[in-house]
N, C-alpha and C positions, 0 to 999 in steps of 0.2 A: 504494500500500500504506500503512499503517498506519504513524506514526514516531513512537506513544507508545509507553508501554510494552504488553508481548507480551498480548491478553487473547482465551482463546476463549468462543465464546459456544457453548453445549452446546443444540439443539433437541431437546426430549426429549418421551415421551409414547408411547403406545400406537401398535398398528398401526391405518392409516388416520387419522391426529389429522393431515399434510400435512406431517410432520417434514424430508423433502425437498425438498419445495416450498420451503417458509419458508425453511428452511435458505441453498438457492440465492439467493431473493431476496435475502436477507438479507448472505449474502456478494456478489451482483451490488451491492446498494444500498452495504456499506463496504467495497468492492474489497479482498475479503479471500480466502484459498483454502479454496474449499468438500472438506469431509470425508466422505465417505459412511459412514456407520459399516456398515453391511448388508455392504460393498462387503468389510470388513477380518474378516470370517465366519468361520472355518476349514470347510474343504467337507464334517466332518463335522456342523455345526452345522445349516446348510443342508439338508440332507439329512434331516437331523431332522426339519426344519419343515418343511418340503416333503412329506413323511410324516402331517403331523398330530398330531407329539408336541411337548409341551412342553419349551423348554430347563430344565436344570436349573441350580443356582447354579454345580457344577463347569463345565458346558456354559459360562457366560458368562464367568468370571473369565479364562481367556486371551485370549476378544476384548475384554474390558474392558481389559485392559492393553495391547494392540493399538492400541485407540483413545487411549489416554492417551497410548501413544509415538506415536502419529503426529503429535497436537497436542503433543508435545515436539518432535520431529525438526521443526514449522514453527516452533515456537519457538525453536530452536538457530539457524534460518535469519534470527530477527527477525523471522518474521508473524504475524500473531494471525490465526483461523480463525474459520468457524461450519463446525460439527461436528453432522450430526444419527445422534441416537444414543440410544435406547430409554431409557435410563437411572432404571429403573423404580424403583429401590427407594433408599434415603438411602445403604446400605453400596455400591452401583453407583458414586452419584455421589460416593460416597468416595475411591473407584479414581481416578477422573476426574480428580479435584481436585489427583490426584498430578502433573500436567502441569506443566513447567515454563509460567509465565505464569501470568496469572488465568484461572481458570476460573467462569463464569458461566453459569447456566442456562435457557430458555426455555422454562417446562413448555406444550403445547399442549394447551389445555382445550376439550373437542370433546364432548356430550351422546352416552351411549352409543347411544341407538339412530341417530344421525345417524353414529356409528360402523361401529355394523352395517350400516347403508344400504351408506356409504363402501366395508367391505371385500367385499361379498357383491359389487358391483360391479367392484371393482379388476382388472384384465385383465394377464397378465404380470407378475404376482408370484410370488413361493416360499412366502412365508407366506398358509397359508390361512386362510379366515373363523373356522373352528373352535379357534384360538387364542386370537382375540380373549377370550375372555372369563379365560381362564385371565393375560393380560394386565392388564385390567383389576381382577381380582383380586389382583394384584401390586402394583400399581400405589400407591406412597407419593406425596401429594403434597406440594411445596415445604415446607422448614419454616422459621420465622422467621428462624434462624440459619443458613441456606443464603444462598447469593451468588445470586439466580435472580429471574427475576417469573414470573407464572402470566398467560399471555393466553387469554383466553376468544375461540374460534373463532369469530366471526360472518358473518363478510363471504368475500370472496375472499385468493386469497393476498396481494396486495399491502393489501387493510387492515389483513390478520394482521402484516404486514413494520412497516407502520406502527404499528400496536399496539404490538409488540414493544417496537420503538424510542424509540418514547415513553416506556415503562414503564419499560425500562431508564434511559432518559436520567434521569429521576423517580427511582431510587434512590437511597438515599443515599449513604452508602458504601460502600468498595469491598468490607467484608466485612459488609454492612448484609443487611437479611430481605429480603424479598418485599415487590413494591411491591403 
């Protein structure tokens, strides 16, 4: 585990962008505990999406603070996390931010129609295709003054993990912009 101080890394990004993917590796590669933010849902939410409807900002605010306490409660414990988590809009990752530890973002930049490919395909998921775009229309990216880098999707998961990595390591400081 981790024996600096507490910092989570937030995998963010639309449905189909490989937020779980990354995520895992990402926590596999810094022996860290992975978050599934989907996982912390309320089964009304769920249900929702699973339906075809869009959440609304009420819909999100109790799992947003869901996910902030759970990367508190591994921070109470001394771990730092990767946490993947939609975290579409600036006031989302605002929530977020409230975790104890750093919180750091990893926005996953994926070409919409290589998006729609991705979810028209996806098998055993809740969230249907017919979201996406209602998504992507949400969707704020990085801004300077955010703790986060933006990695551009190209490769498989582990070049995405590399990406990442990299990118991060290349920031500056610890409350620095976008690499």
């Amino acid at each position: 585990m981790d024996s600096g101080p507490v910092e989570h890394l937030v995998v963010m990004g639309v449905s189909g962008t490989g937020k779980s993917s990354v995520g895992r590796g990402l926590a596999a590669r810094l022996d860290r505990p992975f978050v599934e933010g989907d996982e912390l849902h309320p089964e009304a939410n769920v249900a929702k999406m699973s339906s075809g409807v869009a959440l609304t900002d009420d819909d999100r605010w109790p799992w947003l603070a869901a996910v902030r306490d759970a990367m508190t409660e591994q921070a109470r414990a001394g771990r730092s996390t990767v946490t993947a988590c939609s975290a579409l809009r600036r006031v989302y990752r605002a929530t977020l931010t409230g975790a104890e530890g750093r919180v750091r973002f990893v926005l996953l930049d994926v070409p919409a129609e290589v998006l729609r490919e991705r979810v028209a395909q996806r098998q055993g998921h809740w969230m249907p295709p017919s979201l996406l775009e209602s998504q992507l229309a949400l969707l704020e990216t990085l801004q300077a003054d955010e703790d986060g880098v933006v990695v551009d999707v190209r490769g498989d998961v582990d070049a995405t993990v590399d990406d990442a990595l990299r990118l991060l390591a290349a920031q500056a400081a610890p409350a620095g912009g976008r690499a």
